[in-house]
C-alpha positions, 0 to 999 in steps of 0.5 A, a space after each residue: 822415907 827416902 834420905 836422897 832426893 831423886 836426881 835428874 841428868 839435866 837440869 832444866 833453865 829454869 832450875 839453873 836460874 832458881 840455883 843462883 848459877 845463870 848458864 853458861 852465854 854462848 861466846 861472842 865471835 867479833 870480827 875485824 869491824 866491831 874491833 876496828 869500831 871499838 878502836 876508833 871509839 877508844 882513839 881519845 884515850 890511850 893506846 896500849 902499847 904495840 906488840 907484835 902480833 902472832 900467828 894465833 891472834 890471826 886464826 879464826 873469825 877474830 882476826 886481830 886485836 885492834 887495841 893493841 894498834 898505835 895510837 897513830 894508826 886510825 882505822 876505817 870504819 867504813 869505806 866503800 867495798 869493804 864488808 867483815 867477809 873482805 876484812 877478814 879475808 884482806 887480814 888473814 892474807 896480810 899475816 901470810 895465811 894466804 890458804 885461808 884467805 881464799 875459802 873465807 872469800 868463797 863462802 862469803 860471797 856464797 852466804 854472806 849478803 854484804 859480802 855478795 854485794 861487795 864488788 871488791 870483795 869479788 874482784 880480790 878473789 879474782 886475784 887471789 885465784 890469779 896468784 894461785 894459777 887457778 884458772 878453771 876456779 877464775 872462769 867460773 867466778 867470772 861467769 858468776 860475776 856477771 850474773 851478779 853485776 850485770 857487768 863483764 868480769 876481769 879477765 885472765 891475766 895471760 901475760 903474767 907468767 910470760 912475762 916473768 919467763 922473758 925477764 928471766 926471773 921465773 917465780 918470786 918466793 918471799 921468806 917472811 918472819 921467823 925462819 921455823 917449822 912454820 915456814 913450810 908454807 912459803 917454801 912452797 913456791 920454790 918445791 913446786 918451782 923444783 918439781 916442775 924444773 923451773 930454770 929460774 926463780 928469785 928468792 927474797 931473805 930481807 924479811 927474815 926476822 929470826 930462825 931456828 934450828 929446823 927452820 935452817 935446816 929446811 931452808 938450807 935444804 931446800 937451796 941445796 935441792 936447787 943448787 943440785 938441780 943448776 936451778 938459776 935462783 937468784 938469793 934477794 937481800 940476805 944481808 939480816 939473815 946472813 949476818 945472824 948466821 954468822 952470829 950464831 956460827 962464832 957459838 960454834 957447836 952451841 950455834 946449831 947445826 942447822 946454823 952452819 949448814 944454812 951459812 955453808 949453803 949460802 957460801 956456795 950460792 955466793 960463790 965465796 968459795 975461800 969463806 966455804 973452805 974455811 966454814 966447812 973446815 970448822 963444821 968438821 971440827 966442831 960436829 966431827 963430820 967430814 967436811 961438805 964438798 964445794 959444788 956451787 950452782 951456776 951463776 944466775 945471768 941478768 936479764 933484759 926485758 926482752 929476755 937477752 942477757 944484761 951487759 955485765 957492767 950493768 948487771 949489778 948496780 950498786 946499792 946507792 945507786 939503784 936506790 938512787 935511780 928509784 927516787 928519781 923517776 917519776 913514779 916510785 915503785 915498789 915491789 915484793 913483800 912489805 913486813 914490819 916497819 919496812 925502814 928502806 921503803 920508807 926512807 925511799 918515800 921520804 926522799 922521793 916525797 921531799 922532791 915532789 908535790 904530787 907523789 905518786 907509788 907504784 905497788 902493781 908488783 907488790 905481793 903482799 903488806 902486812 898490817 905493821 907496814 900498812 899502818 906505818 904507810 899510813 902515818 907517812 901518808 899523812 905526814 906528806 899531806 900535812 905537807 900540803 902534797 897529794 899521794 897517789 898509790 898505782 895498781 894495788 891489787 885488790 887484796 892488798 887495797 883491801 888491807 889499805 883501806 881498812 887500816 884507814 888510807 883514803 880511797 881517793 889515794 887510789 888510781 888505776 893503772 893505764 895499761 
């Protein structure tokens, strides 16, 4: 008589059911539509309130979790050209992950039938492909387009690099978030732009939110690599950055180092040189390191459109002044990357908005809006049509009108641009 019952390695479905135990269901991946569908069932009740979202919620199929959306902020369900290839895409892009962006539309309109059928989910491929400089990949996408549509494809945009060179402004680098480790990816731009000895750039610091230690230090090393290379590099709104550096210098060695060296880097960008000898005596000091040597890069020359030199009383424009000028032209314009809640644009908006009905934007220059600043457009969007006045957004590129139109703005808000 055997005392032990003879054992299997596997247990059959139907045996795990007799146990009580019912197996294991697979995970259920939920995209950025049935999120946005469940967002707008839950629109009548109360919304959690908004947390900002991190890098990890915006990895993998589950882009982001709407919930956690203000209540204010309503989200489209369906408009015309989106698919949850396109939605995905336009998120994964708005969070910065601009690499992951592009694959996601690749293969979706290789295997994905709505997504093949989707025509703005090509046509933001095709900038995506334009931002990247990626021209054999935006040939054969245009060849494959008008097998699919029956229709002439976009074409390749020849003036936008020689444009950028006539204004003399080269490449366009935006530091967005957190200066940390994670960062590497958007200094990028400006390590190529180094290792192609591009004799200018622009560089924008306004949306820095914060910094660590090595992400200072990677930035500090970086300015200093241009610095060295007389590299033309014009440092856009450091203002925040500036004044938490300061911060964290006045702890003195507690501060970090990456912190001095970030503020010595600026010092010499700025040409301030009394700040730097000052600074670079108190680093010595406090981390007994010989003191840094004063060679600040050439001064960066405004430039006309045309490529000339700009008179100097006219090169530098005060503050209220160009804000100023911004309101009262006809058509407000915007440019860079628009993160978080993005006060300055929206105050311009305000304003532009109070002195007119029809109130038209121009977003051809626009890098990138991620979704905190998209779902804050929206709101003051319908806040100025509740106003009785028309909004009109000019020239969005495809796969930041992707993003608007799923957070929920109208198509009708959008013209194209007459060249």
């Amino acid at each position: 008589m055997a005392i032990f019952g003879k054992t299997s390695a596997r247990k059959s479905p139907a045996a795990k059911a007799s146990s009580g135990t019912p197996p294991p269901k697979p995970p259920h991946v939920v995209s950025a539509r049935e999120l946005a569908a469940q967002a707008a069932s839950r629109k009548a009740g109360k919304s959690p309130a908004f947390e900002p979202l991190g890098e990890s919620s915006l990895r993998g199929a589950s882009i982001i979790d709407w919930s956690t959306a203000p209540a204010a902020i309503e989200v489209a369900q369906a408009n015309p050209g989106l698919c949850e290839v396109l939605e995905n895409a336009a998120l994964l892009y708005a969070s910065g992950q601009e690499r992951a962006a592009r694959p996601v539309l690749e293969q979706g309109i290789q295997a994905d039938p709505e997504a093949r059928q989707s025509a703005l989910a090509w046509l933001a491929l095709f900038d995506l492909l334009q931002r990247e400089n990626d021209r054999a990949a935006f040939d054969q996408l245009a060849m494959n387009y008008v097998l699919q549509f029956e229709s002439s494809a976009p074409s390749w945009d020849v003036r936008a690099q020689p444009q950028a060179d006539a204004r003399g402004q080269g490449g366009y680098i935006a530091i967005t978030g957190k200066l940390s480790s994670g960062s590497g990816a958007q200094l990028d731009g400006l390590r190529r732009a180094l290792e192609k000895c591009v004799p200018r750039a622009r560089i924008d610091l306004a949306s820095i939110t914060g910094f660590d230690d090595e992400g200072a230090r990677m930035l500090a090393h970086e300015l200093a690599r241009a610095r060295r290379q007389r590299m033309e590099l014009a440092i856009q709104r450091p203002e925040k950055l500036v004044a938490a550096l300061e911060a964290a210098v006045a702890k003195g060695k507690d501060g970090g180092e990456g912190a001095w060296l970030l503020s010595l880097e600026l010092k010499q960008w700025h040409h301030d040189q009394a700040g730097f000898d000052d600074r670079a005596v108190e680093y010595a000091v406090a981390f007994e390191l010989s003191p840094p040597s004063w060679e600040p890069p050439p001064r960066v020359q405004q430039r006309s459109a045309g490529g000339g030199p700009v008179p100097e009383a006219a090169s530098a424009p005060p503050a209220a002044e160009t804000s100023e000028a911004a309101v009262d032209a006809e058509t407000l314009v915007w440019e860079g990357a628009m993160v978080g809640a993005a006060p300055m644009y929206l105050a311009q908006l305000d304003q532009f908005a109070a002195q007119r009905d029809i109130v038209t934007i121009e977003m051809s220059a626009v890098a990138r809006i991620d979704f905190v600043c998209a779902g804050t457009l929206l709101n003051s969007i319908l806040r100025i049509e509740g106003q009785h006045k028309a909004v009109q957004i000019v020239g969005a590129t495809p796969i930041v009108r992707a993003l608007l139109l799923l957070i929920g703005i109208s198509p009708r808000h959008f013209l194209k641009k007459v060249e």
